[in-house]
C-alpha positions in Angstrom: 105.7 -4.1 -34.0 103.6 -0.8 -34.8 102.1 -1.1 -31.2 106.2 -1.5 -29.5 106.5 1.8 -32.1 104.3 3.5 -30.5 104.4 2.9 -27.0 108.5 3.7 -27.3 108.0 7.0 -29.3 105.7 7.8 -26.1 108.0 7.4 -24.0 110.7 9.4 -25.2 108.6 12.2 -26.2 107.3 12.4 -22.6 110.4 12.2 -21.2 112.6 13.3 -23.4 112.2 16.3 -25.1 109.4 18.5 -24.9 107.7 18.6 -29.3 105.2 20.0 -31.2 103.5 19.7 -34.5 105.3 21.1 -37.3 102.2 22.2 -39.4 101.7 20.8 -43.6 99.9 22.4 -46.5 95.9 22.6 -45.5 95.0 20.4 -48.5 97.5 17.4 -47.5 96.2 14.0 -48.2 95.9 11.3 -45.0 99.5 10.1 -44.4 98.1 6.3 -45.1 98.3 7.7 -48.4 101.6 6.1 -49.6 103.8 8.8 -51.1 101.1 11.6 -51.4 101.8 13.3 -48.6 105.9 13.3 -49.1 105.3 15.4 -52.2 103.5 18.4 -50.2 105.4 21.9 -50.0 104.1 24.0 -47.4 103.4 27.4 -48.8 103.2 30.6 -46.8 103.0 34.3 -47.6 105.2 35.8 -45.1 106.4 37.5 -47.9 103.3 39.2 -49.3 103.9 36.5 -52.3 103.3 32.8 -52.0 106.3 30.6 -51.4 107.6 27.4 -50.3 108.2 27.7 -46.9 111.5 26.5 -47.5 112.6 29.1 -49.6 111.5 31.9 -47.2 114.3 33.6 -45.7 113.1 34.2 -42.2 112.0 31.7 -39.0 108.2 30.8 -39.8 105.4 28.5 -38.4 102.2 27.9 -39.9 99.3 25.9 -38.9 96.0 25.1 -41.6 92.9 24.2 -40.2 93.6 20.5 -40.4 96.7 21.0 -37.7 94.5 23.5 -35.6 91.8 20.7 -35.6 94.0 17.9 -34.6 95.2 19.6 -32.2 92.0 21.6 -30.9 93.8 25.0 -31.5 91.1 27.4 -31.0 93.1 30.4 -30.1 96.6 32.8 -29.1 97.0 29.5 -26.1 97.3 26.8 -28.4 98.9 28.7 -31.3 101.8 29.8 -28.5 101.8 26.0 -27.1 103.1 24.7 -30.2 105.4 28.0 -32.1 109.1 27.7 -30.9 110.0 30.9 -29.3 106.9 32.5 -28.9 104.9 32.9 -25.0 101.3 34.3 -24.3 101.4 36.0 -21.7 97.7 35.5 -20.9 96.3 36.3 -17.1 92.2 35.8 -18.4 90.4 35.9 -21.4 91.0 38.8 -23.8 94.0 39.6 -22.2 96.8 38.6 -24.5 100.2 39.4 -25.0 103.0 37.9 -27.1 106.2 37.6 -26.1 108.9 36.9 -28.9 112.1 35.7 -29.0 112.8 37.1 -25.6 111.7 41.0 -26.1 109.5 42.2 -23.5 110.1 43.8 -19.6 106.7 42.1 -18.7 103.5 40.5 -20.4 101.3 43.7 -19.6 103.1 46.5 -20.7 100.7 49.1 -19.7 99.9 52.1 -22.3 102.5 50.1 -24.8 102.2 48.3 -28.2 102.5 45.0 -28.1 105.7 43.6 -29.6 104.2 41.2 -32.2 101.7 42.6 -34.2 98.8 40.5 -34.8 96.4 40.9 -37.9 93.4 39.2 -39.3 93.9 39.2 -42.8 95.0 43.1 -43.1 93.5 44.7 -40.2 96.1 44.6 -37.0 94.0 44.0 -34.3 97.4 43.6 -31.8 97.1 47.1 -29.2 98.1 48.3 -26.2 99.4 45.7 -24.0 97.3 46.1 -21.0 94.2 46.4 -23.1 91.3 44.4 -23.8 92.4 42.0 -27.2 89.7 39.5 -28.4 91.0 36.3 -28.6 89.9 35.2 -32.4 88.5 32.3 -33.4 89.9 30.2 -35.7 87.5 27.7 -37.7 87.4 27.9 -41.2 90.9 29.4 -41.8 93.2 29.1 -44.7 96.4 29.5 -42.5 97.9 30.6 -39.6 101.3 31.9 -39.5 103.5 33.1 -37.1 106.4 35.2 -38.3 109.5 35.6 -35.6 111.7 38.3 -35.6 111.3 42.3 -36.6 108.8 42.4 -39.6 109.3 46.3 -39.8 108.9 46.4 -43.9 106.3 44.4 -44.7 103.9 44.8 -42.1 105.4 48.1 -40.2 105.5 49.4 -36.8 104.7 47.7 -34.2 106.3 44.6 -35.4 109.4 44.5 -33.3 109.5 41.0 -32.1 107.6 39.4 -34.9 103.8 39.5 -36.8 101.2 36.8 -35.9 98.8 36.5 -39.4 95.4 35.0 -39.3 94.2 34.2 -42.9 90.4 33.4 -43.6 89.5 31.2 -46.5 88.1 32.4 -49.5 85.2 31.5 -51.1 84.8 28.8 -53.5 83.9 29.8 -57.5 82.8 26.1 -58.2 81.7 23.9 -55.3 79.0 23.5 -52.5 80.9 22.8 -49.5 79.4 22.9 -45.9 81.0 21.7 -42.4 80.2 21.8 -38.8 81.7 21.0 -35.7 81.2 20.1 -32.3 83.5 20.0 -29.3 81.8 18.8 -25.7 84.1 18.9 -23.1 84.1 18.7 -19.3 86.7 20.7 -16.9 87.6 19.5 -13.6 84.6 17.5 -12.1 81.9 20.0 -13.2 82.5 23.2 -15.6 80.8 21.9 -19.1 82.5 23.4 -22.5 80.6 23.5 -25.6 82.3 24.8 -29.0 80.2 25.1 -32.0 81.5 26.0 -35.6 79.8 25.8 -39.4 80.3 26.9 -42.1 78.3 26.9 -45.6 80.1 28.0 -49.1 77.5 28.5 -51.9 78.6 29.1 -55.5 75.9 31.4 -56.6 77.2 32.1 -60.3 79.7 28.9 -61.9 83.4 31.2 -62.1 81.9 34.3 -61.0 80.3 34.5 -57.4 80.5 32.6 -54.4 79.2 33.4 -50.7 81.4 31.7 -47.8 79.5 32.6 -44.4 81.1 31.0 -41.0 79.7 31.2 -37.7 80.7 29.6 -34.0 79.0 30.0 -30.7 81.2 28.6 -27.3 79.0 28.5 -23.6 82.1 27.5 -21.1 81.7 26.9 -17.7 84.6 28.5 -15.6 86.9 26.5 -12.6 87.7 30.2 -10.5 85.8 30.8 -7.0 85.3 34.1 -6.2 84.7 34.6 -2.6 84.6 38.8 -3.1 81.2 38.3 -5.2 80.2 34.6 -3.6 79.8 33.2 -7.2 81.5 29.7 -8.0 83.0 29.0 -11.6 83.3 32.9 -12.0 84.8 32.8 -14.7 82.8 31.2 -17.6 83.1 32.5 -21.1 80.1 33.3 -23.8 81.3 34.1 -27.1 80.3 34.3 -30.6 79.9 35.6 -33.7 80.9 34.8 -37.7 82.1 36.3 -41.0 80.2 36.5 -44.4 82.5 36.8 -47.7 81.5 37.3 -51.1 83.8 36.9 -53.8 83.4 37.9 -57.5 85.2 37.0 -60.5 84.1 40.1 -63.2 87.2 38.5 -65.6 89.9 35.9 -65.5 92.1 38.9 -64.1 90.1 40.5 -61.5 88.4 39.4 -58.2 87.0 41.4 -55.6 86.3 39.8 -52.0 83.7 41.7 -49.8 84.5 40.7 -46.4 81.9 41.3 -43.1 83.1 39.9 -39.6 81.1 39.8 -36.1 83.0 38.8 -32.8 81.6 39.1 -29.2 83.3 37.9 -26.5 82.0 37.9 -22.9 83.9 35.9 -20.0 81.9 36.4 -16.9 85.0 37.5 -14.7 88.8 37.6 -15.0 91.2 33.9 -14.3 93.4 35.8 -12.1 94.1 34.2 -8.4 95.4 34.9 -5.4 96.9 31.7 -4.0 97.3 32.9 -0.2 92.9 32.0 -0.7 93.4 28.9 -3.1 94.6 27.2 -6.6 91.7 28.9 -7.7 90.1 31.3 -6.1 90.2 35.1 -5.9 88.4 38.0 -4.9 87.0 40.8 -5.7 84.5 42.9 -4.9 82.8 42.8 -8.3 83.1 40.9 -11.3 86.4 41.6 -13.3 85.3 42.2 -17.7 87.6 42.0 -19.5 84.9 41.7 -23.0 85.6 42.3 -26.4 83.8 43.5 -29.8 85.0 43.9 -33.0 83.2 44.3 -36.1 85.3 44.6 -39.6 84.5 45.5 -43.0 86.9 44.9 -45.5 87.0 45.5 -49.6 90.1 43.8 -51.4 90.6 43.7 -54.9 93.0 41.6 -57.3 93.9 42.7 -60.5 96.5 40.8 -62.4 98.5 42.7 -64.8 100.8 40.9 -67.3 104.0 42.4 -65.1 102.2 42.4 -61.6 99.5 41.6 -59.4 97.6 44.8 -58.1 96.3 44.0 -54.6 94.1 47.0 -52.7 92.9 46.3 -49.2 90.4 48.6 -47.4 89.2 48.1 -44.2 86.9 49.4 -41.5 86.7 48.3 -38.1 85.2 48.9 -34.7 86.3 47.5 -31.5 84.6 48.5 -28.1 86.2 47.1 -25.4 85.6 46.6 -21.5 87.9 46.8 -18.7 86.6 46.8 -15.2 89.2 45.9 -12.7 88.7 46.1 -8.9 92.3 48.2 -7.9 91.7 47.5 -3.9 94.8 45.7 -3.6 96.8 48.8 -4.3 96.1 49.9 -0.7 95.7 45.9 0.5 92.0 46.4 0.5 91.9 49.0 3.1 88.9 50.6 1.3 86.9 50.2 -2.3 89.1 51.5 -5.2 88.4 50.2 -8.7 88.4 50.8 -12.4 85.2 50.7 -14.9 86.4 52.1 -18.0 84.8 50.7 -21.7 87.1 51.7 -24.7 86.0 52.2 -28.6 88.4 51.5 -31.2 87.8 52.9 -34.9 90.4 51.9 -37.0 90.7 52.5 -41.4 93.2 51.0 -43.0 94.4 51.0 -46.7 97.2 48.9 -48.6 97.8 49.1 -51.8 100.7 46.6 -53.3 102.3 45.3 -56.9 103.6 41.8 -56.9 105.7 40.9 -59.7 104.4 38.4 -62.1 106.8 37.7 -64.8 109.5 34.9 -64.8 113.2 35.8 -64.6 115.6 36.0 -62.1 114.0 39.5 -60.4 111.0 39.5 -58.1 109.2 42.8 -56.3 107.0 44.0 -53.8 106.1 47.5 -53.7 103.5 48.8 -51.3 101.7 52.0 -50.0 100.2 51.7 -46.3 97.6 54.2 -44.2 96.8 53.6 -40.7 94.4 56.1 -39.0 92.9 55.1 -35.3 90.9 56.9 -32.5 90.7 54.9 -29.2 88.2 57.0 -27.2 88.2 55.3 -23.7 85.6 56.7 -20.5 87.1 56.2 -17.6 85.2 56.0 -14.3 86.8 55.4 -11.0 84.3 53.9 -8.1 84.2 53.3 -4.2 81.2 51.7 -3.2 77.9 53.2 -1.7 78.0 51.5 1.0 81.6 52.7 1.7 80.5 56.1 1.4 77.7 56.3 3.6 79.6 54.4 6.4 82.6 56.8 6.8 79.6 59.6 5.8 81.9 60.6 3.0 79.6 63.5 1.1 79.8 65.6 -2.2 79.5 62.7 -4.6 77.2 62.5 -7.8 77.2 59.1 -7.1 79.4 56.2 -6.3 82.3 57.9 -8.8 84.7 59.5 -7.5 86.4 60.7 -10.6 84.9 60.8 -14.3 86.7 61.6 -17.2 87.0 61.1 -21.3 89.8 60.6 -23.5 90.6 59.8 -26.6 93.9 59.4 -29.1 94.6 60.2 -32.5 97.6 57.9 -34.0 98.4 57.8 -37.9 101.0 56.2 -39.7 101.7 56.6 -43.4 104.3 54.1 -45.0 105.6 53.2 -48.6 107.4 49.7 -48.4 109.1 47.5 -50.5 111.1 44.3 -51.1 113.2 43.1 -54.1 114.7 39.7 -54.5 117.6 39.2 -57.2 117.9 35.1 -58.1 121.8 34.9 -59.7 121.0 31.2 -60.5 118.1 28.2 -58.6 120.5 27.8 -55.7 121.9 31.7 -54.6 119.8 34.6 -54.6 119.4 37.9 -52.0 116.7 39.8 -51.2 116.6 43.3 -49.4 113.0 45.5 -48.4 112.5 49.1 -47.2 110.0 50.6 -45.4 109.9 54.2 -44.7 107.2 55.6 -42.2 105.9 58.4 -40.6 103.8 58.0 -37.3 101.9 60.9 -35.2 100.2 59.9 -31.7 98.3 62.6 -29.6 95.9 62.2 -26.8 93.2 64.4 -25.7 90.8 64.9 -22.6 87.5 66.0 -23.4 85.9 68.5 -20.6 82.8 68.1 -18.4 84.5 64.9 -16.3 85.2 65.6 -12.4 87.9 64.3 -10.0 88.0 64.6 -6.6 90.0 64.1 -3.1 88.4 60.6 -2.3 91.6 58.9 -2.3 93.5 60.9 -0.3 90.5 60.7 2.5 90.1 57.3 2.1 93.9 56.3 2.3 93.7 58.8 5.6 90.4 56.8 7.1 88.6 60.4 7.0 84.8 60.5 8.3 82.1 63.0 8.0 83.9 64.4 5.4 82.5 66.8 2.8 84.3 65.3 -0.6 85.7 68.3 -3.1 84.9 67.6 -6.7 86.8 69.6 -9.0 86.2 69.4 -12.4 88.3 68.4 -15.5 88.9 70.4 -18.7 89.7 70.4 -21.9 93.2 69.3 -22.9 94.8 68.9 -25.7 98.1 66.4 -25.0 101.6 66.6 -27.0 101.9 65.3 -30.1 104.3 63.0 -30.8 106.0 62.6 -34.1 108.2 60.1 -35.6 110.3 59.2 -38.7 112.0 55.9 -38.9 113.5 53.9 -42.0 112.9 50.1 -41.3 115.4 47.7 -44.0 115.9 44.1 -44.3 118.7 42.6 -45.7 119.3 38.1 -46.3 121.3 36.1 -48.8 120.0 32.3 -49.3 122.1 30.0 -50.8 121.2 25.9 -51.5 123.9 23.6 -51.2 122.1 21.0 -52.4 117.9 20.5 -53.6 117.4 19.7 -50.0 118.6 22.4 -48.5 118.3 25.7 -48.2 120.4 27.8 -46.2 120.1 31.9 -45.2 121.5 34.8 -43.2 119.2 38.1 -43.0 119.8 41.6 -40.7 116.4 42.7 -40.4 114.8 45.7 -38.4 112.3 46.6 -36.3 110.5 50.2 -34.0 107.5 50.7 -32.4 105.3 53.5 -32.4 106.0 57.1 -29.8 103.9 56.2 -26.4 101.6 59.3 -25.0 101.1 59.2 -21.3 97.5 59.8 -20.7 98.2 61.1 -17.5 101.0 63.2 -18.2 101.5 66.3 -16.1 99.3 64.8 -13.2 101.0 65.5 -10.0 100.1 62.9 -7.4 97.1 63.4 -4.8 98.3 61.4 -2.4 102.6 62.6 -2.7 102.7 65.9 -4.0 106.6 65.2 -4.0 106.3 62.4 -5.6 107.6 62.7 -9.4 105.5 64.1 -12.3 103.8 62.4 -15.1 106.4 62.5 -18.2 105.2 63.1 -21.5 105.6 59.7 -22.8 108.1 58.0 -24.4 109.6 57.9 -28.1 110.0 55.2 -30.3 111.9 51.8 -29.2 114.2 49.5 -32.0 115.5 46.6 -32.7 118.3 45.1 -35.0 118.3 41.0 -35.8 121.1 39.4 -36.8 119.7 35.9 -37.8 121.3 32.4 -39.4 119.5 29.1 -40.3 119.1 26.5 -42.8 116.0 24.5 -43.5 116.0 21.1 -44.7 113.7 18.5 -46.6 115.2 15.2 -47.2 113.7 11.5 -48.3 110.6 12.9 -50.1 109.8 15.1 -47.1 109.8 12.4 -44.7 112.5 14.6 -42.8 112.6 18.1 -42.0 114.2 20.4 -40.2 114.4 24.1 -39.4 117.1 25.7 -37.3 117.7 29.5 -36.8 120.3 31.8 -34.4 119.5 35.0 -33.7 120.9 38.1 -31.9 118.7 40.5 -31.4 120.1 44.5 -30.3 117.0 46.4 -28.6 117.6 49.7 -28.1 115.4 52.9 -26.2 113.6 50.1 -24.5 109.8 51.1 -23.8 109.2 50.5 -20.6 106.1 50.7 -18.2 106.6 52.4 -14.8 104.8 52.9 -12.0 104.5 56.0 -9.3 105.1 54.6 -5.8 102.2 56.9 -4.1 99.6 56.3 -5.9 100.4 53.5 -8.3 99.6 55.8 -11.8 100.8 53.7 -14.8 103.5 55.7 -17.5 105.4 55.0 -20.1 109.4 56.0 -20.5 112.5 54.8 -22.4 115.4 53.2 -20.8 118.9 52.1 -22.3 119.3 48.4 -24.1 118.9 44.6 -23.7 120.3 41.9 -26.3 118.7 38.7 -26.8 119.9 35.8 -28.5 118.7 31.9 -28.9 118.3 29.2 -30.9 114.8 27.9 -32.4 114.2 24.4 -34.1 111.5 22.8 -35.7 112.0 19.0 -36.9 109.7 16.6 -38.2 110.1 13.0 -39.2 108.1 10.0 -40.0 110.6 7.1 -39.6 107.7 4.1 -41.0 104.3 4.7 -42.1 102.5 6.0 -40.4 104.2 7.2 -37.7 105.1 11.0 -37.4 107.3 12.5 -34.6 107.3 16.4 -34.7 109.8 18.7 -31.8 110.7 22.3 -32.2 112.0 24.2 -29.1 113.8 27.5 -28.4 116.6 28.1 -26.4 116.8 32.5 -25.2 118.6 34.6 -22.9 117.2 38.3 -22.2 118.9 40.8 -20.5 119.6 44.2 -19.8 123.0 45.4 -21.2 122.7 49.5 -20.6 121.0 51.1 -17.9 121.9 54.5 -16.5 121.1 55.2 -12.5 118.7 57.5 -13.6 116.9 54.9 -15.8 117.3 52.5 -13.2 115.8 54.2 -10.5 112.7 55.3 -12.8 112.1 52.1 -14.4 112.9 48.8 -11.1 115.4 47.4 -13.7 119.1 46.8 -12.7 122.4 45.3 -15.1 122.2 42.5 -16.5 118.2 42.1 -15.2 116.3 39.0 -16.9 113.8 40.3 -19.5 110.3 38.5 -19.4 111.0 35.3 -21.3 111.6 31.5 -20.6 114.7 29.8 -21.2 113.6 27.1 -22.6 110.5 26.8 -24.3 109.1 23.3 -26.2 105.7 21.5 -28.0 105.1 19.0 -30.1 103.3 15.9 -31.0 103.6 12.1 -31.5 101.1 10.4 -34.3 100.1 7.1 -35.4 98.0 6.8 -38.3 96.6 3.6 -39.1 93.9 2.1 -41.6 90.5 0.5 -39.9 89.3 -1.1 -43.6 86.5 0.4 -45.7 89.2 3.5 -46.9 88.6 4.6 -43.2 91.7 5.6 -40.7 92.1 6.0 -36.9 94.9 7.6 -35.1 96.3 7.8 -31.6 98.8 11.1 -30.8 100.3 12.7 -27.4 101.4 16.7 -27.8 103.3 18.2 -25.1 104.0 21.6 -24.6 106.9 23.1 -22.0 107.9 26.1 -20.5 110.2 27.4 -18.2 110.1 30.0 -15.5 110.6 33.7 -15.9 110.7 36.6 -13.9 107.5 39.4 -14.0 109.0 42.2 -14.7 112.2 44.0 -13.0 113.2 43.3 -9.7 113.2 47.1 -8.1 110.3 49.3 -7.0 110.0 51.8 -10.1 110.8 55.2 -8.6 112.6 53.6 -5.2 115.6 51.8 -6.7 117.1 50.8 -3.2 113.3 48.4 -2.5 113.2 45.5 -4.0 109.4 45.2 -5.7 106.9 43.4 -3.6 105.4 42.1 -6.6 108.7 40.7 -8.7 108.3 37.2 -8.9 108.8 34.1 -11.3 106.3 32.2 -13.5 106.4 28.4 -12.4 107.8 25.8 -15.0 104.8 23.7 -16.9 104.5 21.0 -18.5 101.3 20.4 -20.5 100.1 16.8 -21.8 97.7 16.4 -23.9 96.3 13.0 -25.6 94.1 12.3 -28.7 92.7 9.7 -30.2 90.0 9.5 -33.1 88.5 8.1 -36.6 87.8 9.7 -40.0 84.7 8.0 -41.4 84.2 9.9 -45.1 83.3 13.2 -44.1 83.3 12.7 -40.7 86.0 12.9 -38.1 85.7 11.7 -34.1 88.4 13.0 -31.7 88.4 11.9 -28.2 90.8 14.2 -25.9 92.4 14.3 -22.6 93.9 18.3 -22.3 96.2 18.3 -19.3 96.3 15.2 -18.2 98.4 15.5 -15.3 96.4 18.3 -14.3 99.6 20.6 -13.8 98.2 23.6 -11.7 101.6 25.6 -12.3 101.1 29.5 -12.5 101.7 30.9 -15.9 101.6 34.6 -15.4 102.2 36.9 -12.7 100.8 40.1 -13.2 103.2 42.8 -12.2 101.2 45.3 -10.4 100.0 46.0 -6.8 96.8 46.9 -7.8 94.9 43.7 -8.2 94.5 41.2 -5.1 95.0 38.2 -7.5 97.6 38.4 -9.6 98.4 34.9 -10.6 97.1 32.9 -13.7 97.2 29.2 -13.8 96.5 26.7 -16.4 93.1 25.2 -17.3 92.5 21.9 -15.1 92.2 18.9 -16.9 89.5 19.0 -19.5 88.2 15.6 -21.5 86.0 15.7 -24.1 84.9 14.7 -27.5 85.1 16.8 -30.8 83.1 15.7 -33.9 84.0 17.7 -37.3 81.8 16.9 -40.4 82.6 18.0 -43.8 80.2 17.3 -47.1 
């Protein structure tokens, strides 16, 4: 009977609706265990408090590290595979970019903020969109959750569509723990993966100091040919690093956690195709890097007061980034044109916050927040020697045509705070502020050089003497911004089992600062000028939904509606001559959807988890001026998929001994979406060469394993059709491959032991 079960629930999971895993507490016991699991909450602290998930009043997903496990999560891919709503917009490695609920023009967004903030703990790491952002590991974490919608109060600009929040475990006052994993895997017929994690917690004074120290190391073959440099599998990845925290206990009221972190990722070359040469292949004439290193200090303290919890975060980090990009395909490989530049990122950030303690019908959060950060970058554009010296081009240092240094300032300063008012245990509201003050202003440093290589390149000039000019000083506008973010939701429980809510929330991102602002083009004088940059964007949701728990958890569901107002859109355009990168505003877009998350386990056993989200994106206001500027026209599809679907199918069964096996299929489904808008920025009568639509996937992956005590065995298929469908298009003319496909299929074995 159990066997007919499970082969049925297959079936109409693959066929029927695309699922995914609806996550539990990280501490919930085996479901063999009758009853035990049916009494888990799952608590989150979207809220800067810790609450039943159920009683939050805003769409939330969260995944512990037994869900991330199961399901071999290891990063923003899987994370965005199973969250309803949410697309990474992911061309290679370190190269991410979350789209929400709809809001974005396109997943690179050049010079922009990302729309979903992303933070470890309390550093955001999220950045510019078209910049290098390491793709985190995540072993050894307490929780990950994935907020949807404007977060503007609680965890400020840059927030608009929603706040992605990894949180690490902290160390353990009373007991030795240690665990390791191991996770062999083979893609296609030939690229190996190895992923190794431990991780050792000592308590080095009973209820007063414990060390937790985590490290992983991952050696991955790649599957991309690239016939520019002649090397096969391009694209492997070498990456590692770890995290040490000490945590003290001085009293039963304070604690102080000392955190250190370490991660270094290095893929070999960039995903990115061109499929005129292949499924996977591309060219270039050197390796693409995308690479990534960020190292983060961080000091938080807890002090409980009888009225409130005093909680002071202060955090260093540094970030150095590369971004080498061959930009041949700009002038369809006529002639060598490319991009080394390697960016550092120092970042302090302080938070100071009182929770409310006491019982009683009135609960507070009341925060301070300072965010200063200097992103220096060195750029250095290249031709080759051999180029050079066979049109005799002369005047050169070297192979560099143009050098040059800059760096931005940007600091934000922020008081925030949210209040919730409980008239009885089954209707309460809650409202939050945040008022903030941002400041962004760039800077060229003298002593870099440019000169006319492009334009006798592009004009096939020989035995040319090259002018080099050289660059000065510059001090760029500084941008300034005030902007009141407020949230607004009344909840109201019909019933024990569920709860129901309706919120307005808001959202803005930071001013943009061109870089380039001013720069008249080389190769078009008439061609338009470099604005300034572009002010801050916003957003208004307008959001419904009820979440349910009935028969001792053994059913839930979540559904929200939202309608989301965006307003001053940021945008990214690009100048037709020369292909130089800005940022300007243009009018509105509206989105608005559906999102649900269900999970039920009809016998034991047996759970079936879907969630899904249903969008449409568009642009509602759009002068001519804006149009022609920016490609977009009316009523213009913004960068998101339809429909967009995961989830997983489980059976968990007893083998004797107290040890349990357990079979499950997740699949994960998106639809096609456009690359950006459909017009040539700056020609609005050309339709772009480079619009195009993401293919439709379908990813399948199967699992089946055994817990033994401590020890846990998890054979996996990962695409097991082996869809090849293209995921991203990148939007610019720039690069000769611009398409990103998924992983082939990958099987493998993972083997986790905990003692």
């Amino acid at each position: 009977m159990k066997a007919q079960w499970l082969v049925s629930a297959s079936a109409v999971a693959l066929f029927a609706l695309p699922v995914s895993v609806h996550a539990q507490s990280s501490d919930t016991p085996p479901p063999t265990e009758e009853g035990a699991r049916n009494s888990e909450d799952i608590i989150v602290t979207a809220t800067r408090r810790s609450e039943r998930l159920q009683d939050v009043p805003l769409s939330v997903t969260a995944f512990g590290q037994e869900q991330l496990d199961e399901l071999g999560i290891v990063g923003y891919e899987g994370i965005a595979q199973n969250t309803p709503g949410i697309v990474i917009n992911r061309p290679t490695q370190n190269f991410n970019n979350f789209t929400a609920r709809g809001i974005n023009t396109n997943g690179y967004s050049a010079g922009l903020q990302s729309a979903v903030a992303i933070y470890i703990d309390e550093l955001p790491i999220s950045a510019n969109g078209n910049s290098t952002i390491l793709d985190p590991n995540l072993y050894d974490v307490e929780r990950v959750e994935f907020l949807r919608g404007p977060q503007g109060t609680l965890f400020g600009s840059n927030s608009l569509a929603g706040a992605m929040r990894i949180i690490t475990k902290s160390p353990d006052l009373d007991d030795f723990e240690a665990s390791a994993s191991v996770d062999l895997g083979l893609t296609g017929s030939n690229s190996v993966r190895q992923r190794y994690n431990a991780m050792v917690n000592v308590p080095i004074m009973k209820d007063g100091i414990a060390l937790r120290v985590t490290g992983y190391y991952r050696d991955e073959d790649g599957w991309i040919d690239n016939i520019g440099t002649g090397v096969e599998d391009a694209n492997s990845l070498e990456a590692y690093g770890g995290r040490a925290i000490l945590l003290l206990q001085p009293s039963d009221r304070m604690k102080v956690k000392l955190l250190a972190s370490y991660e270094n990722s290095k893929p070999a070359d960039s995903a990115l195709t061109n499929p005129l040469l292949g499924d996977f292949v591309r060219r270039s004439d050197r390796p693409d890097l995308f690479q990534g290193k960020l190292t983060n200090y961080n000091v938080t303290v807890n002090y409980e007061f009888d009225f409130a919890e005093l909680i002071s975060s202060t955090t260093l980090s540094d970030y150095d980034a590369s971004f080498y990009v061959d930009l041949a395909g700009t002038f369809a490989q006529a002639f060598p044109f490319a991009l080394d530049a390697y960016g550092y990122d120092d970042l302090f950030v302080q938070e100071t916050r009182l929770v409310s303690r006491h019982d009683g019908p009135f609960e507070w959060v009341a925060g301070f927040f300072y965010y200063d950060k200097r992103r220096t970058v060195d750029f250095a554009y290249r031709s080759t020697p051999e180029y050079l010296a066979a049109r005799r081009l002369t005047g050169l240092p070297d192979e560099y045509y143009q050098r040059f240094n800059s760096y931005s300032d940007q600091t934000e300063i922020a008081g925030f705070g949210e209040a919730t008012f409980r008239f009885n245990d089954r209707f309460w509201i809650t409202g939050g502020l945040r008022y903030g003050s941002t400041e962004v202003q760039s800077f060229t440093r003298g002593g870099g050089y440019n000169s006319n290589y492009l334009t006798a390149a592009f004009f096939n000039l020989q035995n040319f003497a090259l002018t080099v000019t050289p660059i000065n000083y510059a001090a760029g506008l500084k941008v300034k911004d005030d902007r009141l973010s407020w949230k607004g939701s009344v909840s109201w429980k019909p019933s024990d089992s569920l709860t129901t809510y309706a919120t307005i929330s808001t959202g803005f991102r930071t001013p943009v600062v061109n870089a380039f602002a001013g720069r008249v083009s080389t190769i078009n004088p008439n061609d338009l000028v470099i604005p300034d940059g572009a002010k801050s964007d916003s957003v208004t949701n307008y959001e419904i939904g009820l979440k349910g728990r009935w028969l001792n958890g053994d059913l839930t569901a979540n559904i929200a509606a939202y309608y989301i107002d965006w307003k001053d859109i940021q945008v990214q355009a690009n100048r037709v001559s020369d292909s130089v990168q800005f940022a300007t505003n243009i009018g509105g877009a509206e989105s608005y959807g559906l999102e649900y998350e269900i999970v039920a386990r009809p016998v034991r056993g047996l759970s079936i988890a879907l969630n899904g989200s249903f969008n449409r994106a568009k642009v509602t206001d759009l002068t001519p001026v804006e149009a022609a500027v920016s490609g977009a026209v009316p009523g213009a599809r913004l960068a998101s998929p339809r429909f967009q679907g995961s989830g997983t199918l489980r059976y968990d069964f007893g083998i004797g001994g107290g040890d349990t096996a357990f079979a499950a299929v997740n699949v994960s489904h998106a639809g096609s979406f456009p690359n950006q808008f459909p017009n040539v920025p700056g020609n609005p009568n050309a339709a772009s060469p480079t619009y195009d639509f993401t293919e439709a996937w379908t990813n399948v992956n199967l699992y089946a394993g055994a817990k033994f005590g401590g020890l846990d065995l998890t054979a996996y298929v990962e695409n097991l059709f082996d869809d090849k469908s293209i995921t991203y298009v990148h939007p610019e003319a720039f690069l000769d491959g611009r398409y990103a496909r998924m992983r082939p299929r990958t099987v493998g074995v993972r083997a986790n032991y905990r003692f």
